[in-house]
C-alpha positions in Angstrom: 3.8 18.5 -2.3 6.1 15.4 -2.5 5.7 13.0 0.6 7.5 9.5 1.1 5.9 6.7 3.3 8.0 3.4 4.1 6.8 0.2 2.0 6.2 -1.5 5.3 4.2 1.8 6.7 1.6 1.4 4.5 -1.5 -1.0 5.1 -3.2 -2.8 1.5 -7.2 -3.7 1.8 -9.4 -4.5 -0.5 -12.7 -2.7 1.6 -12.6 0.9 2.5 -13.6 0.2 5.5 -10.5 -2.0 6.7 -8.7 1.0 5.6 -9.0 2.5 9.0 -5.6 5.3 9.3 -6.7 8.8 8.1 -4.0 9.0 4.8 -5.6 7.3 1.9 -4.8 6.3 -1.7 -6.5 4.4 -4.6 -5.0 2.1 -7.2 -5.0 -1.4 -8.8 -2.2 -4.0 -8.3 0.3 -4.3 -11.0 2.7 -7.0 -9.2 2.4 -9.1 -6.1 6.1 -11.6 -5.2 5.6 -14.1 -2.5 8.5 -13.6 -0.3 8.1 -16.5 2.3 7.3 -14.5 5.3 6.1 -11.5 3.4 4.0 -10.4 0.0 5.7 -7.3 -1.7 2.9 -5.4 -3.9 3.6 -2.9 -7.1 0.7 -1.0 -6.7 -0.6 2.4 -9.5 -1.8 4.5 -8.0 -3.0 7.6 -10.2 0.2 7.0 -12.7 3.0 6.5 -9.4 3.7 3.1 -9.1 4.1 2.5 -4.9 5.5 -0.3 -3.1 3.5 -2.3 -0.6 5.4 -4.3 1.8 2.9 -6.7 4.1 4.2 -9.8 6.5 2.0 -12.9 5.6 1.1 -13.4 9.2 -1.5 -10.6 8.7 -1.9 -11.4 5.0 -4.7 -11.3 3.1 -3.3 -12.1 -0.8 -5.2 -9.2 -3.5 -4.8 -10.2 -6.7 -3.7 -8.9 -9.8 -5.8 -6.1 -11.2 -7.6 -5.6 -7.6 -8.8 -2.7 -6.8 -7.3 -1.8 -3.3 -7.2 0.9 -1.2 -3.7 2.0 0.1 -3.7 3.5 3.8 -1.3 4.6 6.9 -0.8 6.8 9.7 0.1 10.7 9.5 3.3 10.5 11.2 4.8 7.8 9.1 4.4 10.5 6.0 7.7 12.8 4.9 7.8 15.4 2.7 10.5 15.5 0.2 9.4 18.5 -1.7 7.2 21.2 -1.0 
């Protein structure tokens, strides 16, 4: 199965445990672009490289070559292909 998830769906921690929503993902940061008002992430995640988008008001900078765990809610996941 394929699935999409919105950049701005998904949640970026470092700690498994402040990945709290049920849909998980592991990878390392590849890029991270200071936006002013928001951090953009490149993440790989098991060869896909995913998009993190994360409003600095809740920030918490990971650096490059972090570890992170990637999470978010069911209902913000669509399936492309089955």
């Amino acid at each position: 199965m394929t699935f999409a998830v919105r950049p701005e769906k998904l949640r970026i921690a470092q700690n498994l445990d402040d990945a709290m929503q049920q849909n998980r993902a592991t990878g390392r940061v590849l890029q991270s672009v200071y936006g002013g008002s928001s951090i953009t992430y490149k993440v790989n995640c098991n060869e896909q490289v995913v998009t993190v988008f994360e409003q600095n008001r809740e920030a918490q900078p990971v650096g490059l070559g972090e570890q992170v765990t990637l999470s978010w809610s069911p209902q913000h996941s669509i399936v492309v292909e089955v």
